[in-house]
C-alpha positions as CSV (number, residue, x, y, z in Angstrom):
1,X,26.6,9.9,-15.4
2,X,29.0,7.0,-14.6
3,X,27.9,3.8,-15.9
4,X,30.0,1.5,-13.0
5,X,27.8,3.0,-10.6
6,X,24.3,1.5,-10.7
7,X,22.6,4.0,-8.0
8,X,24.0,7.1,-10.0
9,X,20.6,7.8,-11.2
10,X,19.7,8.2,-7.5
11,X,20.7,10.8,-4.8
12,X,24.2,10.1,-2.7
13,X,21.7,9.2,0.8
14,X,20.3,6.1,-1.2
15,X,23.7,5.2,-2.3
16,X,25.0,5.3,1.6
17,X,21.8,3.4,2.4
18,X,22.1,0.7,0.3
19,X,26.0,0.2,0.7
20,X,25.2,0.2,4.8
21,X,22.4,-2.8,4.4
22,X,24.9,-4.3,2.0
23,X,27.2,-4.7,4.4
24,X,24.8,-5.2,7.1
25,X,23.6,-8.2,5.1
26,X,26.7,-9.5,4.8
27,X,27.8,-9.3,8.2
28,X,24.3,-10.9,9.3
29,X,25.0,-13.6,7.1
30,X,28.4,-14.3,8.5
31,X,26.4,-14.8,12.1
32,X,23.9,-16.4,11.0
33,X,26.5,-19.2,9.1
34,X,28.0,-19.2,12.5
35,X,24.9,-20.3,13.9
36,X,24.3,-22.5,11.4
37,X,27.8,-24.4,12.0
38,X,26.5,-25.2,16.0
39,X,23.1,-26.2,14.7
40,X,24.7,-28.8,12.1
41,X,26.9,-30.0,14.4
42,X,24.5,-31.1,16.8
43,X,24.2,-34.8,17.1
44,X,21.1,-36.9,14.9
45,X,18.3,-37.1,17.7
46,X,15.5,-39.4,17.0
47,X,14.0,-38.4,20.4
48,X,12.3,-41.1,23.4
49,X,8.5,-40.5,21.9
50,X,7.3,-42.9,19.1
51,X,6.1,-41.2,16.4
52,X,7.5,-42.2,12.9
53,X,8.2,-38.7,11.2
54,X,10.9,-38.8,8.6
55,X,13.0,-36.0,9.0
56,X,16.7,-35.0,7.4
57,X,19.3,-33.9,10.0
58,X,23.3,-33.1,8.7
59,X,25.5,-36.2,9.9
60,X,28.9,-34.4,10.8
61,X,30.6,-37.8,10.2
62,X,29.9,-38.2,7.1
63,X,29.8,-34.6,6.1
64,X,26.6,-35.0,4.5
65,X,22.4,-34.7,5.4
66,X,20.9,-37.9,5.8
67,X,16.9,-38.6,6.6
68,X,16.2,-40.1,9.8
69,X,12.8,-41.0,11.6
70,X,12.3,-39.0,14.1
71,X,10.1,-39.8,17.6
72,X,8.1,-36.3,17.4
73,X,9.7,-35.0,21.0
74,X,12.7,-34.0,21.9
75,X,14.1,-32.9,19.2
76,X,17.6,-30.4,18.8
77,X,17.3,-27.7,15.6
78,X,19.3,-30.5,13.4
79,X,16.2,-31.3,12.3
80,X,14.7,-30.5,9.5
81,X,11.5,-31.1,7.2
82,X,12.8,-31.5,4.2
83,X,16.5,-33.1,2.4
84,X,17.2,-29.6,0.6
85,X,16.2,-27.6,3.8
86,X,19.3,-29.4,5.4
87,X,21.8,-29.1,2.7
88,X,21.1,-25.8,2.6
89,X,21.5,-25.0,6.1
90,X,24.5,-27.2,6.0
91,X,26.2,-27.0,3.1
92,X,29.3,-25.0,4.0
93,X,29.9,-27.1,7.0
């Protein structure tokens, strides 16, 4: 048994099947991080309606998420409910 090779206890099919949604997973992660770069770069909108929501939203100026009250309409998916929501989403931007 080769000890490098955690799935040697397993038969070669599982093997292939987990390197394939390896890779899978890694290739949906690069589109999804490509996604996420258009979404952060979207500009802070508070929106016409007057509700007083606080909200988080990634400010491409500064580099960094920043909280923002938000109008409850109108909104553009740089908005998000919580500070460490954003800064996830954002953090590679």
């Amino acid at each position: 048994m080769c000890k490098d090779n955690p799935f040697s206890r397993v038969n070669s099919t599982v093997y292939i099947e987990a390197i394939f949604r390896r890779d899978f997973i890694l290739v949906h992660a690069d589109r999804q991080q490509r996604d996420f770069r258009k979404i952060c770069l979207l500009p802070i909108k508070t929106g016409p309606c007057r509700a007083d929501i606080q909200r988080y939203a990634y400010n491409s100026a500064s580099g960094q998420c920043q909280q923002f009250i938000y109008g409850g309409c109108h909104a553009n998916a740089n908005n998000f409910k919580t500070m460490s929501k954003c800064e996830m989403t954002c953090k590679t931007i």
